[in-house]
Gaussian input, Z-matrix of N, CA and C with variables (Angstrom, degrees):
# hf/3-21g

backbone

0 1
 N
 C     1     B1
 C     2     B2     1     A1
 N     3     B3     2     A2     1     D1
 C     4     B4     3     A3     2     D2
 C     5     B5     4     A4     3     D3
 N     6     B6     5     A5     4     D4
 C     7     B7     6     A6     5     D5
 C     8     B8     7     A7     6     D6
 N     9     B9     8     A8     7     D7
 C    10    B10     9     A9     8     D8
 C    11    B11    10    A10     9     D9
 N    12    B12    11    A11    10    D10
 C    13    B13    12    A12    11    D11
 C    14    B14    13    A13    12    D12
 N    15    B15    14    A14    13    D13
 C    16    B16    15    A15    14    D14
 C    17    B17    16    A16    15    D15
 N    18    B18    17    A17    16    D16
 C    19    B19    18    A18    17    D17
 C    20    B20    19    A19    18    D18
 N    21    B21    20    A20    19    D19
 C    22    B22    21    A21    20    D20
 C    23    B23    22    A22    21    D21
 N    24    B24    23    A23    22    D22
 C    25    B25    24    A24    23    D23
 C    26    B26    25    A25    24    D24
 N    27    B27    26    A26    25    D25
 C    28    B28    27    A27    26    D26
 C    29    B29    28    A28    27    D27
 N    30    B30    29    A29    28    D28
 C    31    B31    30    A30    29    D29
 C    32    B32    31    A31    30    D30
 N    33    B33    32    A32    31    D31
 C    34    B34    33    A33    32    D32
 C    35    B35    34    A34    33    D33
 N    36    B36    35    A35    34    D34
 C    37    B37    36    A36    35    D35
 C    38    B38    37    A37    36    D36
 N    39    B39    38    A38    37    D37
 C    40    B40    39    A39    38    D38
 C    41    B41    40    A40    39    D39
 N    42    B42    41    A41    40    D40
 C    43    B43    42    A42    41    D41
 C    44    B44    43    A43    42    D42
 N    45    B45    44    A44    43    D43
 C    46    B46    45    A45    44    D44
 C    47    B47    46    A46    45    D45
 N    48    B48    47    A47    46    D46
 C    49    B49    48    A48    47    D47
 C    50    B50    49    A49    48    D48
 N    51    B51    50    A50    49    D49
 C    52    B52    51    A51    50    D50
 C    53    B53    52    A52    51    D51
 N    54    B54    53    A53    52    D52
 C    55    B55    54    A54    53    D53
 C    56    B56    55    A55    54    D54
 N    57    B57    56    A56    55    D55
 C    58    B58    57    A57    56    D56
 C    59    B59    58    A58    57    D57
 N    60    B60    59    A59    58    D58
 C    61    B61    60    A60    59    D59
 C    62    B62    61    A61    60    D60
 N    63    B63    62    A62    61    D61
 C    64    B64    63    A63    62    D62
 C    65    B65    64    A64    63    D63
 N    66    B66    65    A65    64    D64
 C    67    B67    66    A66    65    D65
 C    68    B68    67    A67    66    D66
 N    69    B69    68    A68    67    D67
 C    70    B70    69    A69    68    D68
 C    71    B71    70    A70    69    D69
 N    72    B72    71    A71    70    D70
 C    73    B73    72    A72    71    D71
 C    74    B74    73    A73    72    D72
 N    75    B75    74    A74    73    D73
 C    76    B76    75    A75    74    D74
 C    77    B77    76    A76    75    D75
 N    78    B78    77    A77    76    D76
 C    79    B79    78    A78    77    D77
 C    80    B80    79    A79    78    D78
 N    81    B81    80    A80    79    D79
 C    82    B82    81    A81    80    D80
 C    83    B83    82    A82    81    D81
 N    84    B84    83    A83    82    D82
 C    85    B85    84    A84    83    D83
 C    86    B86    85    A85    84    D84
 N    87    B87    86    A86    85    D85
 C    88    B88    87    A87    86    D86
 C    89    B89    88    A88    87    D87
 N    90    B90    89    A89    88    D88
 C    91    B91    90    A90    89    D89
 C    92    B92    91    A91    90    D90
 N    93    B93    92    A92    91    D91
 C    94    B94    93    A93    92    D92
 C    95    B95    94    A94    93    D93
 N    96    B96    95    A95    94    D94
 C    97    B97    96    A96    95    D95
 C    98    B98    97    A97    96    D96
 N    99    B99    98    A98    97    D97
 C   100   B100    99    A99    98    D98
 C   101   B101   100   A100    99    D99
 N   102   B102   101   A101   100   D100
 C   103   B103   102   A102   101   D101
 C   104   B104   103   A103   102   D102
 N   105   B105   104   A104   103   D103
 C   106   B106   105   A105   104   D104
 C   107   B107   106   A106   105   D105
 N   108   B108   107   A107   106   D106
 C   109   B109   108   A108   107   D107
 C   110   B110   109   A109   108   D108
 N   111   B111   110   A110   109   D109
 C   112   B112   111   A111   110   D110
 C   113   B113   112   A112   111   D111
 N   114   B114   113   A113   112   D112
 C   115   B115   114   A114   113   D113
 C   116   B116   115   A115   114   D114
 N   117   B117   116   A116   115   D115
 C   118   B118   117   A117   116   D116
 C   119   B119   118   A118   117   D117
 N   120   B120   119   A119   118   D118
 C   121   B121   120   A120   119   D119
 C   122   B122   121   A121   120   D120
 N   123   B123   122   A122   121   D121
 C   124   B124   123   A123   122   D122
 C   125   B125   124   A124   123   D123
 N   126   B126   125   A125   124   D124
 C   127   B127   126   A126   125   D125
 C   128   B128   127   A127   126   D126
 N   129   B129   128   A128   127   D127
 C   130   B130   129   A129   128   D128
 C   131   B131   130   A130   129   D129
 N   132   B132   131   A131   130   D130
 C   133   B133   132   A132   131   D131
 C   134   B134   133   A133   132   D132
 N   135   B135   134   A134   133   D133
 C   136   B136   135   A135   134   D134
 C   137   B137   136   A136   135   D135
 N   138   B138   137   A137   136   D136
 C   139   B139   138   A138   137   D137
 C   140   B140   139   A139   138   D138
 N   141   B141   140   A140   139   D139
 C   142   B142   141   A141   140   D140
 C   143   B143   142   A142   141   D141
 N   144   B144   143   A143   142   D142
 C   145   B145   144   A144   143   D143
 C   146   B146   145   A145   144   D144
 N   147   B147   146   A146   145   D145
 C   148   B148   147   A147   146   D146
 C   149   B149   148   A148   147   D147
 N   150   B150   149   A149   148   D148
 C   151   B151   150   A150   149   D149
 C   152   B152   151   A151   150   D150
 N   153   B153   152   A152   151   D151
 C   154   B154   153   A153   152   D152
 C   155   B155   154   A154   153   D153
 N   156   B156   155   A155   154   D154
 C   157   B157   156   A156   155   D155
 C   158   B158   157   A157   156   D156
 N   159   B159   158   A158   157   D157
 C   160   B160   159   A159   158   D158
 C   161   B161   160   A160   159   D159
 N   162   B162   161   A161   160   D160
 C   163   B163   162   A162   161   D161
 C   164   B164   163   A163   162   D162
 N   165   B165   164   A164   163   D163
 C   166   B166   165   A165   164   D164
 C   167   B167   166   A166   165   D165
 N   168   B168   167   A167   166   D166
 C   169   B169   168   A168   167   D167
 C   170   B170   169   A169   168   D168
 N   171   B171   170   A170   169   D169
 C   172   B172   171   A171   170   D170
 C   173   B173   172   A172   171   D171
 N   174   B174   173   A173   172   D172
 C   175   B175   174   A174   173   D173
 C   176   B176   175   A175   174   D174
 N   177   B177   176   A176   175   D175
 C   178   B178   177   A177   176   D176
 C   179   B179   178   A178   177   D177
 N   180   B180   179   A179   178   D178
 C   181   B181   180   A180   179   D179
 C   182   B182   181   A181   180   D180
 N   183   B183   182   A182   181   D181
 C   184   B184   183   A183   182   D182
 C   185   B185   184   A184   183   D183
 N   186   B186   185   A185   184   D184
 C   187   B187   186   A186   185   D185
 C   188   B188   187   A187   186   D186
 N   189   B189   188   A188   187   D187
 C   190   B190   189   A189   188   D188
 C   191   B191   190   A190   189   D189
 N   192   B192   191   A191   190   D190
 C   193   B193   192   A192   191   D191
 C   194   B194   193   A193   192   D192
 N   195   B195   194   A194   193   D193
 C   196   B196   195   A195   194   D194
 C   197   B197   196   A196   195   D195
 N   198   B198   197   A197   196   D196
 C   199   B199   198   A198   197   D197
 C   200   B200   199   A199   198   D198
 N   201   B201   200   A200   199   D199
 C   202   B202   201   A201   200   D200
 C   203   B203   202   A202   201   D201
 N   204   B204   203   A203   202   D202
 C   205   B205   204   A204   203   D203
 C   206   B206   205   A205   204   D204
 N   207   B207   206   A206   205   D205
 C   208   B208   207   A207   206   D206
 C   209   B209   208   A208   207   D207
 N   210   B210   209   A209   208   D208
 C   211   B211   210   A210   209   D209
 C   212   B212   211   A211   210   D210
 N   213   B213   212   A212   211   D211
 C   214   B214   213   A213   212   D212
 C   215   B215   214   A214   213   D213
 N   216   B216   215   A215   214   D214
 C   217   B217   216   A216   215   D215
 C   218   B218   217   A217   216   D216
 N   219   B219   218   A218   217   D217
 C   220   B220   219   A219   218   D218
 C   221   B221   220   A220   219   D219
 N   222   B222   221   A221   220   D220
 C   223   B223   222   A222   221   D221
 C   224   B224   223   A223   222   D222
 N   225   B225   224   A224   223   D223
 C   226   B226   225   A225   224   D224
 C   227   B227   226   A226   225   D225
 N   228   B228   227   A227   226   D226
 C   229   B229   228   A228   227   D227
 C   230   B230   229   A229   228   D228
 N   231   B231   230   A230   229   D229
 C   232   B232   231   A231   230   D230
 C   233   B233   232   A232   231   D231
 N   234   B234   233   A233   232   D232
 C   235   B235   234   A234   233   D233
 C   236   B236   235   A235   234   D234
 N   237   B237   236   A236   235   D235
 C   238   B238   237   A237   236   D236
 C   239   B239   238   A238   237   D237
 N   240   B240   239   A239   238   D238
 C   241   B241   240   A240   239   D239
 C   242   B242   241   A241   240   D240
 N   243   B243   242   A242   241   D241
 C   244   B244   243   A243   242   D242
 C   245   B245   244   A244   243   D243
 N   246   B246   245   A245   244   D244
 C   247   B247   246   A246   245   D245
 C   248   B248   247   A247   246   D246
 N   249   B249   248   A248   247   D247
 C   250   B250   249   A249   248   D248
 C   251   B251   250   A250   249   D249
 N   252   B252   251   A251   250   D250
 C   253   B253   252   A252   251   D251
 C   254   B254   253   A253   252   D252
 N   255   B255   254   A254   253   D253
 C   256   B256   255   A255   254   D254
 C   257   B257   256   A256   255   D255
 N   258   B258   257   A257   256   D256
 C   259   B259   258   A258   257   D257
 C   260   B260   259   A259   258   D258
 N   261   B261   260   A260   259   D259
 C   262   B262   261   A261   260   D260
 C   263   B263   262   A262   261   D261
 N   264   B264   263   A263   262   D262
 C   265   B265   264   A264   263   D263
 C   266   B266   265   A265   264   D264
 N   267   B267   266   A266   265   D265
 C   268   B268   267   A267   266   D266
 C   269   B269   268   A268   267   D267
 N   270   B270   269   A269   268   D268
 C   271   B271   270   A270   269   D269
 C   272   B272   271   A271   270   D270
 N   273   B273   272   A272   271   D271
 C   274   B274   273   A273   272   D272
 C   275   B275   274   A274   273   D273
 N   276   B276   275   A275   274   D274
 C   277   B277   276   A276   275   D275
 C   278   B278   277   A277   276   D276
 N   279   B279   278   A278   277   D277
 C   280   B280   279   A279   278   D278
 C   281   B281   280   A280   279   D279
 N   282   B282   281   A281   280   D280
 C   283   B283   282   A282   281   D281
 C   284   B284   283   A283   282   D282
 N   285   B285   284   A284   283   D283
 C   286   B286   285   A285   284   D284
 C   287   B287   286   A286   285   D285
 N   288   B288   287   A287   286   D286
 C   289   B289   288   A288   287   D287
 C   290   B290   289   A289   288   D288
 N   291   B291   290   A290   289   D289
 C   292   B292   291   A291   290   D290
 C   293   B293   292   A292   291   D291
 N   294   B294   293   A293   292   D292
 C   295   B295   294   A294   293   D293
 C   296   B296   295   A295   294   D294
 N   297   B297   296   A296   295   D295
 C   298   B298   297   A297   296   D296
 C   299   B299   298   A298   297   D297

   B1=1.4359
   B2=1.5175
   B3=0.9851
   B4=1.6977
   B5=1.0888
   B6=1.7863
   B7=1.4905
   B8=2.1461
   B9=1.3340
   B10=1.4853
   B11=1.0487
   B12=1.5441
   B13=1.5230
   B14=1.4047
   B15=1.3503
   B16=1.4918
   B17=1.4768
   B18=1.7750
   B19=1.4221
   B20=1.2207
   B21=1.4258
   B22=1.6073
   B23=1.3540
   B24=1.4891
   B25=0.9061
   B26=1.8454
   B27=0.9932
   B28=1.4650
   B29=1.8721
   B30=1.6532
   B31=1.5695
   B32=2.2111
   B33=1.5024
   B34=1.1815
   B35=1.8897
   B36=1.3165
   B37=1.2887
   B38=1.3335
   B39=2.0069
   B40=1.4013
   B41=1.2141
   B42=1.5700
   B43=1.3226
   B44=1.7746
   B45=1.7528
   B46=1.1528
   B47=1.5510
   B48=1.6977
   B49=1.4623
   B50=1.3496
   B51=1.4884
   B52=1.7848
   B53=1.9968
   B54=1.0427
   B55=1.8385
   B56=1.6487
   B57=1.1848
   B58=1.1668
   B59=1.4455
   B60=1.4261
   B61=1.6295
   B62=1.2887
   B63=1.6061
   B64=1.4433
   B65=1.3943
   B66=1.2633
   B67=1.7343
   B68=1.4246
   B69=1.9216
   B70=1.3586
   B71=1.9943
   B72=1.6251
   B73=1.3632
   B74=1.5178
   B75=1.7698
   B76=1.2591
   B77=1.2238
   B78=1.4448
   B79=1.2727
   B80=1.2637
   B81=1.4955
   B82=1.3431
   B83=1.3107
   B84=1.0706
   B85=1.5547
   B86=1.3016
   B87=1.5232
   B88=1.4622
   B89=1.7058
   B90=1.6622
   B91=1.9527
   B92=1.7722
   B93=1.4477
   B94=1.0683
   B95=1.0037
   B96=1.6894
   B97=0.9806
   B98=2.0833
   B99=1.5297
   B100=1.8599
   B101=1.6637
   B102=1.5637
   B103=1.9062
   B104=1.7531
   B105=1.1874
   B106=1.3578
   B107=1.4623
   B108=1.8279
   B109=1.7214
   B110=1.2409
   B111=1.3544
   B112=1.5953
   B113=1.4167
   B114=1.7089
   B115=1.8284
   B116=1.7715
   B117=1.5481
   B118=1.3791
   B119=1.7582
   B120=1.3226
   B121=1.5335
   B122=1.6262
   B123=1.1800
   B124=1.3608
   B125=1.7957
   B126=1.4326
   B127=1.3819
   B128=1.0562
   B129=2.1197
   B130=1.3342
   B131=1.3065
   B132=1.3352
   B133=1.7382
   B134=2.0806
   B135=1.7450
   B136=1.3705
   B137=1.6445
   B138=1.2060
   B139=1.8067
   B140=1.3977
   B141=1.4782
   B142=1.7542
   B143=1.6229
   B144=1.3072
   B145=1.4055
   B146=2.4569
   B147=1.8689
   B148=1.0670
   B149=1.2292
   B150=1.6165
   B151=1.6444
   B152=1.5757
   B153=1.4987
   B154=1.4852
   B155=1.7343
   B156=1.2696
   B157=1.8967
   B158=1.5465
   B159=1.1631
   B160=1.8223
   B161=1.1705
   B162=1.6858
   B163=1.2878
   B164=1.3322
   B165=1.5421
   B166=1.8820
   B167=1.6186
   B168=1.4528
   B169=1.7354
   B170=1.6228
   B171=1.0583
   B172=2.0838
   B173=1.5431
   B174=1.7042
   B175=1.2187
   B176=1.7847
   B177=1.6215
   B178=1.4932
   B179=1.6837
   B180=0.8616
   B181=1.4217
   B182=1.4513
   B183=1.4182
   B184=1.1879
   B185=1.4056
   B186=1.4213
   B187=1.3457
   B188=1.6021
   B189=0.9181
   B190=1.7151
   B191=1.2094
   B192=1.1720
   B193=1.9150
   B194=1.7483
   B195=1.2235
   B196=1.6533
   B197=1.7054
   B198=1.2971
   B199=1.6300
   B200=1.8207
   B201=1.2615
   B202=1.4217
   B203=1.5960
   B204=0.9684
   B205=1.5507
   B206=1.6657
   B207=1.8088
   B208=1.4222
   B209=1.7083
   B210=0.9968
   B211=1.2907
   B212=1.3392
   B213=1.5120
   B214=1.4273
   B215=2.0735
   B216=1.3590
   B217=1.7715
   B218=1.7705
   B219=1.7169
   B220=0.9393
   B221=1.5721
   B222=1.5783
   B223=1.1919
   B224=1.8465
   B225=0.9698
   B226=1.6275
   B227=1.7746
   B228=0.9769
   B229=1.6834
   B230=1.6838
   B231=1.3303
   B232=1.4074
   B233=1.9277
   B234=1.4437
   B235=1.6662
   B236=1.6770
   B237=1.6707
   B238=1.3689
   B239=1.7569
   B240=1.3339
   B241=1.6777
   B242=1.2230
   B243=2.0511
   B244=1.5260
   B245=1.3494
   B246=1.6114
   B247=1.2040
   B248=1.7465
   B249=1.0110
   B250=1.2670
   B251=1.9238
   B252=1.2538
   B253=1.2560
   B254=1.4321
   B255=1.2997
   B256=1.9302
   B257=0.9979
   B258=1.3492
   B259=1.7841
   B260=1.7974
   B261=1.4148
   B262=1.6859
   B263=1.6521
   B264=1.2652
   B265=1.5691
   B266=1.4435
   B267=1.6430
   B268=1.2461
   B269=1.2966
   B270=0.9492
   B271=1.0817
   B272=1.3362
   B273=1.1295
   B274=1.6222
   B275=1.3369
   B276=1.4359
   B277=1.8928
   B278=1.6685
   B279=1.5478
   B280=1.3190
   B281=1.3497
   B282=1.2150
   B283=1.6567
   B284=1.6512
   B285=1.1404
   B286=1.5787
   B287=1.2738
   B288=1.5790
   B289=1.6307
   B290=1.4858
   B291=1.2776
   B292=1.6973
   B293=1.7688
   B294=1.4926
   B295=1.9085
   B296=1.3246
   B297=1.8115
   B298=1.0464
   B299=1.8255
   A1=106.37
   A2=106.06
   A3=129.91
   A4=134.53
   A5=124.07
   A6=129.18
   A7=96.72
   A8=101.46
   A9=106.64
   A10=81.45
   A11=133.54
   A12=145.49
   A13=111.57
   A14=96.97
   A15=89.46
   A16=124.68
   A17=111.52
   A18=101.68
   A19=84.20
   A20=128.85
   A21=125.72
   A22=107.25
   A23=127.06
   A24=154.48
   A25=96.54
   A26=118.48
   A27=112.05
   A28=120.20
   A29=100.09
   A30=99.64
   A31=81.96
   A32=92.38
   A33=90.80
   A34=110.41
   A35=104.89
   A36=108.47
   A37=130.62
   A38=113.59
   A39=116.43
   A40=117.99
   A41=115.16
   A42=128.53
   A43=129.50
   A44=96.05
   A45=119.96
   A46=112.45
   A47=133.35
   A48=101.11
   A49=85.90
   A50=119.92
   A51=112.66
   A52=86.22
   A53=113.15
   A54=89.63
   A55=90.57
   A56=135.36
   A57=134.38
   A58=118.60
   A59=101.77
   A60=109.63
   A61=137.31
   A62=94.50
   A63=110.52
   A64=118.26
   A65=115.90
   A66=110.19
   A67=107.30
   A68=93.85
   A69=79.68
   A70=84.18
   A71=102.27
   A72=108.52
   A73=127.31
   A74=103.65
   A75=91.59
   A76=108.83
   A77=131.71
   A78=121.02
   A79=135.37
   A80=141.00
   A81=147.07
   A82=111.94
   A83=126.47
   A84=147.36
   A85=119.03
   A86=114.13
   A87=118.72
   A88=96.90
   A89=87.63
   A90=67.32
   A91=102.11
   A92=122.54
   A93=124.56
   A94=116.72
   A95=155.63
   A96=141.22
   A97=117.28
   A98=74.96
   A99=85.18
   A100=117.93
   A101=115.15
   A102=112.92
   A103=98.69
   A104=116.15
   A105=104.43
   A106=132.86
   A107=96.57
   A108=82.14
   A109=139.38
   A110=120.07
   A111=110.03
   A112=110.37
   A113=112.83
   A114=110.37
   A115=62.06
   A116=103.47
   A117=144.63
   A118=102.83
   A119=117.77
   A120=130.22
   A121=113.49
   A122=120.02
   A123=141.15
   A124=95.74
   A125=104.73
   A126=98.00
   A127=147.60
   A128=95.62
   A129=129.72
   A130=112.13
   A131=127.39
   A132=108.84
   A133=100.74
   A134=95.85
   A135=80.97
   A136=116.50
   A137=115.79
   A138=107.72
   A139=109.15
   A140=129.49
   A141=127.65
   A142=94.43
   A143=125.31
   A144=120.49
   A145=107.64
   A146=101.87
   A147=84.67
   A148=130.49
   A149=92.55
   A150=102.04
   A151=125.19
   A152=123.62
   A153=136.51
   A154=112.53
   A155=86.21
   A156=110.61
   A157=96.73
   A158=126.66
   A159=107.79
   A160=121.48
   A161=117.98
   A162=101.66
   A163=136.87
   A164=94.36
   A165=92.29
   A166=110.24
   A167=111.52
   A168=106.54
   A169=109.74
   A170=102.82
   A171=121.13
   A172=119.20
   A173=101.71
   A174=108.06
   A175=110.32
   A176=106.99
   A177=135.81
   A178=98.04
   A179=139.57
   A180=130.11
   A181=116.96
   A182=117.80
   A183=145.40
   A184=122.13
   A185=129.88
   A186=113.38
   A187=101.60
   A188=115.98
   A189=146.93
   A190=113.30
   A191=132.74
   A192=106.61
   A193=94.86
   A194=97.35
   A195=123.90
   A196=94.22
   A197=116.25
   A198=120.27
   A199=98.69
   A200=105.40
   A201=110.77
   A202=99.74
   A203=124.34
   A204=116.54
   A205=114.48
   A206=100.57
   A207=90.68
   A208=148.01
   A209=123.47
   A210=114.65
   A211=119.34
   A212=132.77
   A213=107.07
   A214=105.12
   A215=97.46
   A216=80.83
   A217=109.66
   A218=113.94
   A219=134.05
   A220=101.46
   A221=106.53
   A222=130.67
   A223=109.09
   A224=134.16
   A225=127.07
   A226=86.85
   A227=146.77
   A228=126.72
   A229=115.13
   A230=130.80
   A231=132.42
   A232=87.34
   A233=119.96
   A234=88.93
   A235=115.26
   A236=110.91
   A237=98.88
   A238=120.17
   A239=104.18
   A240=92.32
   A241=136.48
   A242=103.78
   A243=100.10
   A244=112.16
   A245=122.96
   A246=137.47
   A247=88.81
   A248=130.61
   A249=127.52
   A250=114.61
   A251=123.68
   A252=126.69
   A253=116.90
   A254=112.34
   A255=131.76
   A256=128.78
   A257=123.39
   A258=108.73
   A259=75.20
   A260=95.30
   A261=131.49
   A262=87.65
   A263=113.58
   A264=132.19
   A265=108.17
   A266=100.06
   A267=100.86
   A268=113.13
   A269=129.37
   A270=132.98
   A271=146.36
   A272=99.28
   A273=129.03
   A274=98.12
   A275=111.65
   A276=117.70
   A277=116.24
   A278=97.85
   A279=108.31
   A280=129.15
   A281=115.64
   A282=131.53
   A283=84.28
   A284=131.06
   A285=136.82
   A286=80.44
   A287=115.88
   A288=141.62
   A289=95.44
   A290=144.45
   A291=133.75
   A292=82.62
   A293=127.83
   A294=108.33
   A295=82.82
   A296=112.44
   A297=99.35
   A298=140.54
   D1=126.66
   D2=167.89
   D3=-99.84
   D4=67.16
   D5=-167.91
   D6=-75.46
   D7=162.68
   D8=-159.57
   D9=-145.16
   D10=149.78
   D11=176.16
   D12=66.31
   D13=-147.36
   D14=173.27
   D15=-82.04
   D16=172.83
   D17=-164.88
   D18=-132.99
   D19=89.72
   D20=166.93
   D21=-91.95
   D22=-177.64
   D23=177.30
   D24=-72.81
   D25=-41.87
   D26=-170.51
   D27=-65.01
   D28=8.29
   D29=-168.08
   D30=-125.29
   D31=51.17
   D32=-169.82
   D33=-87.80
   D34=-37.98
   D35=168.80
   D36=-64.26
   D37=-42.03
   D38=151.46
   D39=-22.53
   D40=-82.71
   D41=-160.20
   D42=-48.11
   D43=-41.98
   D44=157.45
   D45=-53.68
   D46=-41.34
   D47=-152.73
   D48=-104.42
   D49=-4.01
   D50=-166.54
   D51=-83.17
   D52=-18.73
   D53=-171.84
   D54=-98.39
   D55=-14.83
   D56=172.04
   D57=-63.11
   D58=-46.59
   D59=169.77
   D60=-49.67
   D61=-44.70
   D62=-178.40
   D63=-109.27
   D64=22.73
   D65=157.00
   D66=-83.30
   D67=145.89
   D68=-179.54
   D69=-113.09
   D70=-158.46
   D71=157.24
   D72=-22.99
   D73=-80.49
   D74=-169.31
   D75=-104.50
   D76=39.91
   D77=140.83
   D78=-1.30
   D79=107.15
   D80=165.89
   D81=-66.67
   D82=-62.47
   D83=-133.60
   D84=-173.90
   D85=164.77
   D86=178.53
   D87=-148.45
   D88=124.15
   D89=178.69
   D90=-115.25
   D91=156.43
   D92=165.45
   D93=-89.58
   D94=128.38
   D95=156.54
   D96=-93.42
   D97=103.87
   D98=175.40
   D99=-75.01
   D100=26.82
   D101=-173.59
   D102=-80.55
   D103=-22.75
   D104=178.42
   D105=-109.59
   D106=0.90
   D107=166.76
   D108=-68.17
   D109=159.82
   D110=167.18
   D111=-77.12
   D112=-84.53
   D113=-152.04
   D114=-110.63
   D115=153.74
   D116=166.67
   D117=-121.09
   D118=134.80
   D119=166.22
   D120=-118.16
   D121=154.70
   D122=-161.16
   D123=-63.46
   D124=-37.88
   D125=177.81
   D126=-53.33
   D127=-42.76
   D128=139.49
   D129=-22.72
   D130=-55.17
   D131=-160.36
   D132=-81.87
   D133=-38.95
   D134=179.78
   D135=-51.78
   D136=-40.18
   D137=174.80
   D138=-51.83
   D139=-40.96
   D140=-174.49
   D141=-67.84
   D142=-48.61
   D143=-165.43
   D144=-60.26
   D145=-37.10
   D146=178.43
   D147=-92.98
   D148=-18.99
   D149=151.00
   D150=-45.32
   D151=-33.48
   D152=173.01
   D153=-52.84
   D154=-71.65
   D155=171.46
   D156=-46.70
   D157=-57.84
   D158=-175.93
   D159=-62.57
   D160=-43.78
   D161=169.80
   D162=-68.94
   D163=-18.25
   D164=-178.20
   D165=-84.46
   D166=-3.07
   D167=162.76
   D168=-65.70
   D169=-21.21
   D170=-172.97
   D171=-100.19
   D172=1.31
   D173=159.36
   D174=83.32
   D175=9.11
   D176=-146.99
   D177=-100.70
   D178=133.08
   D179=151.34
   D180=-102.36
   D181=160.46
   D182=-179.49
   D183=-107.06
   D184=119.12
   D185=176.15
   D186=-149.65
   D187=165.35
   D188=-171.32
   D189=-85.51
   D190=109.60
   D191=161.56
   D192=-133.73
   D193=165.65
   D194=-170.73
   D195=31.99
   D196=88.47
   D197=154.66
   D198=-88.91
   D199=148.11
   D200=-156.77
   D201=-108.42
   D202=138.18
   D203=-179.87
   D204=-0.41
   D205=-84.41
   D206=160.73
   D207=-24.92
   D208=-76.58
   D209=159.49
   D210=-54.04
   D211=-14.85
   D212=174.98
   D213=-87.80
   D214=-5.48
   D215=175.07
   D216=-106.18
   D217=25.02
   D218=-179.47
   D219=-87.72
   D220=-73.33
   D221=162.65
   D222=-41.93
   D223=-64.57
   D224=-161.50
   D225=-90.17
   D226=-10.98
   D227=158.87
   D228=-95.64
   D229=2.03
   D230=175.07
   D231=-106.82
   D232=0.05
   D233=179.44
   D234=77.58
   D235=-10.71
   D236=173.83
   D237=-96.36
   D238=-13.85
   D239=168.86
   D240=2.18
   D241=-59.93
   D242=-170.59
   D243=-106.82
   D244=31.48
   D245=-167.42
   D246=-94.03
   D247=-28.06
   D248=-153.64
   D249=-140.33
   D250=109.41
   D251=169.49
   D252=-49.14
   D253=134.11
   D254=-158.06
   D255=-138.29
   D256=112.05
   D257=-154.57
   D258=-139.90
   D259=149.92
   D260=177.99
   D261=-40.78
   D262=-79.54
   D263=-157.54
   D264=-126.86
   D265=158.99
   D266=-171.79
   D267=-82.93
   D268=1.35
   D269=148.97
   D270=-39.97
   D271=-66.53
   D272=148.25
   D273=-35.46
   D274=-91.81
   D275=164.96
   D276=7.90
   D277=-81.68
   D278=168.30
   D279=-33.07
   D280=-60.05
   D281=-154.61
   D282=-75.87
   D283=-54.04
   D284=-176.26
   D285=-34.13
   D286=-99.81
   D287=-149.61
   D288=-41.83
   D289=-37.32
   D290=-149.95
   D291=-89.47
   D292=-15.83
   D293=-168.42
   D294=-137.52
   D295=56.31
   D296=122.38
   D297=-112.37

């Protein structure tokens, strides 16, 4: 998933039904890539955190790739940094999620 602009809390239902939509069965993972947001809000992460908790009832993981300056002093001043796995690129992302 590729949010663009800002990433408030208010694109909270989007976000939820677009990763809802597209899991399938054997789903591994879902990664967000945060390289193109603009402003990120605290609310924002609480949606990634319950977005986290849903997928891991589904056996699903969640992970981060390219958080952009911004969101990474979002993440390390809300204390959630190590709530959430973080890779440079999604790439990286990827290659993680395919061995697991």
């Amino acid at each position: 998933v590729l949010p663009r602009g800002n990433f408030l809390y208010s694109q909270d239902v989007q976000l939820k039904d677009l990763v809802s939509e597209n899991l399938e069965a054997d789903t591994r993972g879902v990664i967000i890539d945060l390289s193109r947001i603009g402003m990120m809000d605290s609310s924002a992460l609480g949606l990634l955190a319950a977005l986290q908790s849903h997928l891991a009832k589904r056996k699903v993981r969640l992970v981060l790739a390219g958080p952009n300056p911004h969101a990474q002093n979002i993440l390390q001043t809300t204390g959630m940094r190590g709530l959430f796995m973080q890779f440079e690129t999604t790439e990286d992302a990827l290659n993680y999620l395919k061995n697991l």
